[in-house]
N, C-alpha and C positions, 0 to 999 in steps of 0.2 A: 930761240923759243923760250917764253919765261917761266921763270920755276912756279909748280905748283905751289898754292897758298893751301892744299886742302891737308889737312891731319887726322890721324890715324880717329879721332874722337869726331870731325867732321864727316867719316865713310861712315862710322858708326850708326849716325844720325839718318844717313840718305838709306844706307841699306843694313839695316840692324843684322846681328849674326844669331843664326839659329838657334835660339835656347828652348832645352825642353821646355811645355805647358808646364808639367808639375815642378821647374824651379818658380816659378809664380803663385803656386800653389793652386793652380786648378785641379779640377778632382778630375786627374784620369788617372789614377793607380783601381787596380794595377795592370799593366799595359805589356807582361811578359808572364810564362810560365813562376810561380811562385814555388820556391826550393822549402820544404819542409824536413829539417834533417831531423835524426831519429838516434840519437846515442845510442844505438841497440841495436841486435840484428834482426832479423826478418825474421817469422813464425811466430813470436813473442804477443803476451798478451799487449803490451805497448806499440808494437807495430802494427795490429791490429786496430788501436784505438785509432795513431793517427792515419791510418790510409778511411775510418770511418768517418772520421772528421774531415780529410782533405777532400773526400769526395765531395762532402753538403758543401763545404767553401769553394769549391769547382765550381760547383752547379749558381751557384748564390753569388761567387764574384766575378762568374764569366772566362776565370782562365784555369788552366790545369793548375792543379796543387800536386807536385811529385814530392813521393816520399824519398829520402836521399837515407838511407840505413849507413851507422859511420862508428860503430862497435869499437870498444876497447876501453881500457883503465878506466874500468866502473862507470862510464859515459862521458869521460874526461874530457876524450877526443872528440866528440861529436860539439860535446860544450864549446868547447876551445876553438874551434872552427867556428860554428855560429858567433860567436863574441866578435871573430875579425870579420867578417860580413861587412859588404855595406849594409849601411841602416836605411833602405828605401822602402823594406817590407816585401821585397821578393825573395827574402831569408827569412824565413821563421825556425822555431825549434821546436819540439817536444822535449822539454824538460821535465824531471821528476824529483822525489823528495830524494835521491843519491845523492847527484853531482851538482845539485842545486840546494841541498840541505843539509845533506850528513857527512857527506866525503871530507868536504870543507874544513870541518871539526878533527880530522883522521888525517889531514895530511899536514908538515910544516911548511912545505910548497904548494901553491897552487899556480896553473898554468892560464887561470881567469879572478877578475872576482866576481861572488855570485850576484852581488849587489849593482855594484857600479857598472859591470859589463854586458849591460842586460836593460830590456823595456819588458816588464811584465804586460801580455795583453787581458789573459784569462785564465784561469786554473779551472779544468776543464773535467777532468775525471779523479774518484780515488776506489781503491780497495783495501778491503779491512782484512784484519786478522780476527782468527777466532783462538779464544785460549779455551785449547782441550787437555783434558786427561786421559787417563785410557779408565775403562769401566768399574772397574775393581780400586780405583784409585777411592777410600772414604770420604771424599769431599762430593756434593750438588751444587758448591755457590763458591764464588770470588771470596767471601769473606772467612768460610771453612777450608779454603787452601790457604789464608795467609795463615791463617790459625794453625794451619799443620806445620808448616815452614816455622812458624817462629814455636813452635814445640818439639821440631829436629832441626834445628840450627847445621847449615851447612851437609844435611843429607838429600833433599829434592834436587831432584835436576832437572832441569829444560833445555833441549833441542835446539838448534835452529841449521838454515840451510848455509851456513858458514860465519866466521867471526867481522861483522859490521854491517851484514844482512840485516834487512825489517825485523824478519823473524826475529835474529841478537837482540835489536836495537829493542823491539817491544817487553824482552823479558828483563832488561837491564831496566829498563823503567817502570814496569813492574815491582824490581828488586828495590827500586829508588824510594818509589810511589810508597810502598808497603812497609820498607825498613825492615827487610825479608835477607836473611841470609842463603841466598841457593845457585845452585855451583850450573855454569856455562857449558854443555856437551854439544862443540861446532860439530857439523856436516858436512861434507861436500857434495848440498844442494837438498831442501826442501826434501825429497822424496826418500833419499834413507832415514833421514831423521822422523821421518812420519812411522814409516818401515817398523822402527823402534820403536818408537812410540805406540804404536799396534800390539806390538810386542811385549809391553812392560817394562823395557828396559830404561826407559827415561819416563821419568812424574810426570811433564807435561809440556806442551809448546805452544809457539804460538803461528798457525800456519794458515794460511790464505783459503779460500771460500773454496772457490773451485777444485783444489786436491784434499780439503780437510773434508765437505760434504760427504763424497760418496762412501767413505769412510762411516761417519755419523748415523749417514740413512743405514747401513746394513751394522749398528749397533755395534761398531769396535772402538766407537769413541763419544765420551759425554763434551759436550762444549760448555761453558759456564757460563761467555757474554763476548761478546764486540769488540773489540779494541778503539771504535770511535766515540768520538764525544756526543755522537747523536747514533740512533736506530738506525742501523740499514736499514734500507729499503728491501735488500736481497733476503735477511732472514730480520725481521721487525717482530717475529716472536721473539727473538734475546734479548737481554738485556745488557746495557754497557759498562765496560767498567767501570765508571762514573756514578752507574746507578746501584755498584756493587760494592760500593764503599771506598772509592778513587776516585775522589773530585779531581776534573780538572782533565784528568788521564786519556790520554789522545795518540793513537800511534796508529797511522795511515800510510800506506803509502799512494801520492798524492801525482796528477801530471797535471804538465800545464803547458802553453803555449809563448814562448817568448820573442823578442827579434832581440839587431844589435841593440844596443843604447846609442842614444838620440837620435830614434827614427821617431820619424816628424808625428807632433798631436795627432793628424788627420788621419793619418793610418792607422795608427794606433783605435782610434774610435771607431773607424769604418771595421778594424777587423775585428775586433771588438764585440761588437753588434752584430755579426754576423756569427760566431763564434757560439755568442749566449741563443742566438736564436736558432741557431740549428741544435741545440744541446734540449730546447723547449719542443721539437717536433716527436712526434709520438713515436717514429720511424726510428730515428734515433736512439732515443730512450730504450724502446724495444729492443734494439742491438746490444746499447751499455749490457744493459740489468742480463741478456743472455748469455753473454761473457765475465758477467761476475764485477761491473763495474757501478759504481756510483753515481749519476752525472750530477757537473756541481755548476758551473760559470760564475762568473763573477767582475767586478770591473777590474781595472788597470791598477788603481789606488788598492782596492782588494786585496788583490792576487800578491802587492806587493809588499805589504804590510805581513801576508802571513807567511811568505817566506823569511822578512826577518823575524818573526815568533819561533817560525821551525829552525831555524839556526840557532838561534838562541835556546831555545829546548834540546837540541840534539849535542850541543856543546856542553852543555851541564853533564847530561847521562853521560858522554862520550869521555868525559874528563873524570868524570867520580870512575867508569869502568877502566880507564888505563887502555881504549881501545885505539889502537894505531892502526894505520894502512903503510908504512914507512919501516 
């Protein structure tokens, strides 16, 4: 019998081997449940945001968005997980200005990078701080507390809900912004330190909408302004630090939506799009603002630009404070 003449490249030809559509790049993504991990645990204002979100992109890309909650070392873990993902776009993340902007600057190791290990799709929500005093405190304005601070050098204090928290991170730049001398009283967690600050016993904080509020409305605390570089939306009678004599001064904290790096352009836009337009539905929006959140969207290019800003800003304060996680 004579030996075949046919080769492995000739079987090829007569009977091609099954390659997915999307290696040719036809638009069938996404063609499986999509994993949205969540460096956080469950109940949190962030887990709330993304299962808000994964629903409208449910409904809108046709497949379940399950929330995957992945808690520990300040969202380390959850980071560090999505980074090793395939990059197909059925990994996303919820990332936020932590382990995506501040931790970075706080540790000598890092177990990702936040730059390289990563496709920005959209920056999707944020939430502001308000900087309060308690009542009896002699200042109404941002510019009457620097004025006291640099008249008791080294006696105002300010709160936060522990050392490298928003809350921290907003009063160290505050400290920076103003050329203020005033002394660091950590917490363990937002809610004694407010506690205190009810109390008299700390000058002032800088603590988040939804536990600084009801405080406010029943007159145990004056707010001075925003901590964003633009007007909430949530409280658009305050005015910003910005506008209280700190150009510039911006301390949010920020989330957004990421996959691995280099998942392909097309996903990247399809989700993309889909992202910004459900963040534009009234439905939505009604949910953020009732939870105390901001909605933003923005593109690829965007989102990606202003994480390295927030690195770069959180590196300077984090370096001038001597603040470590190590």
């Amino acid at each position: 019998m004579p030996k075949s003449k046919w080769t492995a490249s000739h079987l090829f030809v007569l009977f091609p081997i099954a390659i997915p559509a999307c290696a040719f790049g036809a638009d069938s993504y996404p063609d499986r449940p999509i994993r949205m991990i969540l460096p956080g645990p469950p109940g949190g204002g962030a887990d709330l945001l993304a299962r808000m979100l994964g629903q409208k992109l449910s409904d809108s890309l046709g497949a379940a968005v399950i929330v995957d909650n992945r808690p520990g070392a300040g969202g380390l873990l959850g980071m560090d997980l999505a980074a090793k993902a395939l990059p197909d776009g059925h990994t996303l993340v919820m990332g936020n200005s932590g382990p995506n902007a501040v931790i970075p600057s706080m540790r000598k190791t890092m177990p990702y990078d936040p730059i390289r290990d990563f496709t920005p799709i959209s920056l999707v929500a944020s939430t502001v701080n308000l900087l309060a005093v308690h009542p009896l405190t002699p200042v109404k304005s941002v510019s009457e507390l620097i004025q006291l601070a640099k008249s008791k050098p080294g006696e105002l204090t300010f709160g936060s809900g522990g050392s490298g928290q928003a809350s921290h991170l907003a009063g160290e730049l505050f400290k920076l912004s103003a050329r203020i001398d005033i002394v660091h009283v950590p917490y363990k967690g937002s809610g004694p330190a407010l506690i205190d600050l009810v109390g008299g016993r700390i000058s002032f904080m800088f603590a988040n909408i939804p536990s600084a509020m009801p405080q406010v409305s029943a007159g145990k605390l004056r707010v001075l302004a925003v901590t964003s570089v633009a007007r909430s939306k949530l409280v658009p009678q305050l005015p910003t630090m910005s506008e209280s004599g700190l150009p510039g001064y911006d301390s949010v904290q920020w989330y957004g939506v990421l996959s691995p790096a280099k998942t392909p352009d097309r996903v990247v836009s399809r989700l993309n799009a889909e992202i910004v337009k459900a963040l534009r539905t009234t439905k939505l929006h009604e949910q953020l603002t009732k939870h105390g959140f901001d909605g933003v969207g923005s593109t690829s290019r965007e989102f990606s630009d202003y994480i390295k800003a927030e690195l770069r800003k959180w590196k300077k304060v984090i370096v001038a404070a001597g603040i470590t996680a190590e």
